[in-house]
C-alpha positions in Angstrom: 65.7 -50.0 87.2 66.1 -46.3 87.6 63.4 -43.7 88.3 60.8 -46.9 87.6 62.7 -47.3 83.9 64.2 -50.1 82.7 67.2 -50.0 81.2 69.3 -51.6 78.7 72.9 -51.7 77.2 73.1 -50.0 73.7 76.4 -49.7 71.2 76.1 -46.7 69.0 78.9 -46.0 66.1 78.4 -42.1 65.0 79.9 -41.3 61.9 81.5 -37.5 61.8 79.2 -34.0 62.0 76.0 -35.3 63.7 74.3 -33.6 66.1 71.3 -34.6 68.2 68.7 -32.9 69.3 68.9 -31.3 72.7 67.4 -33.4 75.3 67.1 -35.0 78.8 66.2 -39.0 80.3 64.2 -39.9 82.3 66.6 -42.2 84.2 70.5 -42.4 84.7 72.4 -42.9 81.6 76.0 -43.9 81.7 77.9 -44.4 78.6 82.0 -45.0 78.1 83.7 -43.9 74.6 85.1 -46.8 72.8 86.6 -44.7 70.5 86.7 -41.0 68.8 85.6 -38.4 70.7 82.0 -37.3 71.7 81.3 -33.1 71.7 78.6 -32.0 74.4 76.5 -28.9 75.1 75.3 -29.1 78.4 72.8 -27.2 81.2 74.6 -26.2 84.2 71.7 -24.8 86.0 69.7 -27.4 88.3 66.1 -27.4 86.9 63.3 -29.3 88.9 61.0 -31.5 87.0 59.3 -35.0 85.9 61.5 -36.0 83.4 58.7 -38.3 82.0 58.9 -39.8 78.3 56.6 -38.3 75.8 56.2 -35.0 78.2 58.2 -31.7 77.1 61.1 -30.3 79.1 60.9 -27.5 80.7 61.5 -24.1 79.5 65.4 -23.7 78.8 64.8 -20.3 76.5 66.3 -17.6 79.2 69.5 -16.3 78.5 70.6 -16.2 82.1 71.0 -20.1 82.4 74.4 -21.5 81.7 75.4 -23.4 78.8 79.1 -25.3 78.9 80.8 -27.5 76.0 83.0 -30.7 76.9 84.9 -33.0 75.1 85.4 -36.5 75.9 87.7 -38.5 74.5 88.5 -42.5 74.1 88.2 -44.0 77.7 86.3 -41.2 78.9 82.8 -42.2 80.9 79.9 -39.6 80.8 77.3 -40.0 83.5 74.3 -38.4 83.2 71.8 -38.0 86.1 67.7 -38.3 85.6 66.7 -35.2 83.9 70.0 -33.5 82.8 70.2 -31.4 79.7 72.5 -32.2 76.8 72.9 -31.8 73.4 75.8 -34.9 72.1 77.4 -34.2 68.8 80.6 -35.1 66.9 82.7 -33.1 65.2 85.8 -34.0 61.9 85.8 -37.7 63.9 83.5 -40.4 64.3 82.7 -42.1 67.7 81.7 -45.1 69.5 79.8 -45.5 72.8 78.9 -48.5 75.1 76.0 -47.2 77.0 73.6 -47.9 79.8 70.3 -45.8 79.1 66.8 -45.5 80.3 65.6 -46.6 76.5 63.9 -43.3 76.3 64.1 -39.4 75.5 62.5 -36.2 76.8 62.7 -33.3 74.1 62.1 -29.6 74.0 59.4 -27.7 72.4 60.7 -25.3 69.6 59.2 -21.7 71.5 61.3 -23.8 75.0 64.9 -23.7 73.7 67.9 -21.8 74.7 68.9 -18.3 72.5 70.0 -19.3 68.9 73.9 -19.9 68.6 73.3 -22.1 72.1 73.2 -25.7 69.7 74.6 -26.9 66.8 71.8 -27.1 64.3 70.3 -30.6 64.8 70.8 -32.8 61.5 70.1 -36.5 63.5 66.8 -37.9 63.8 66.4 -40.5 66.7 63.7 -41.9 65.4 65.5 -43.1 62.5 68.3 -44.1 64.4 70.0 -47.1 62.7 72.9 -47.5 64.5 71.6 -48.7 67.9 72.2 -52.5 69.1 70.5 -53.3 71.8 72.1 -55.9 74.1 
């Protein structure tokens, strides 16, 4: 248990040119590539707050935080801490991911995001996500 959240092991197969919708968890999340190669936009700036389920993130919409985008490929590991900011996407190749998460999202509201061009459109919902196993 992290942050009070349980958490549970997950094996996600993503086929090519999906892209989730920005978001944060409300506990650690660790997950190792299998195989392919997962694309990231992520936060750099430090934001407090309660990363709590069903609660908005904060407001990410100034144009003086700092954006980055990473790679990772086969045999990488990704950690992410409570409440960091990310946006996971995969570009002309599919991926797999073993992961350890918090069984749990925090989104954004629309009038909250970062400047337009900051994301890849979003075209993944997670509420019909199919592809999760829980073990």
């Amino acid at each position: 248990m992290v942050n009070g959240r349980q958490h549970g092991w997950v094996f996600l197969s993503i086929p090519p040119h999906v892209s989730y919708p920005l978001h944060a968890h409300p506990g650690l999340e660790m997950v190792y590539v299998v195989a392919g190669r997962l694309h990231e936009t992520r936060l750099q700036n430090q934001l407090t707050y309660d990363a709590v389920v069903g609660q908005p993130g904060p407001d990410v919409s100034s144009p003086d935080l700092t954006w980055t985008h990473g790679s990772f490929p086969t045999g990488s590991w990704i950690i992410n801490e409570v409440g960091s900011i990310h946006q996971s996407y995969t570009d002309t190749e599919p991926c797999v991911l073993l992961a350890l998460w918090p069984k749990g999202y925090v989104f954004f509201e629309e009038q909250h995001m970062p400047p337009v061009g900051t994301l890849r459109v979003v075209n993944h919902s997670v509420d019909n996500e199919v592809n999760y196993v829980a073990a």
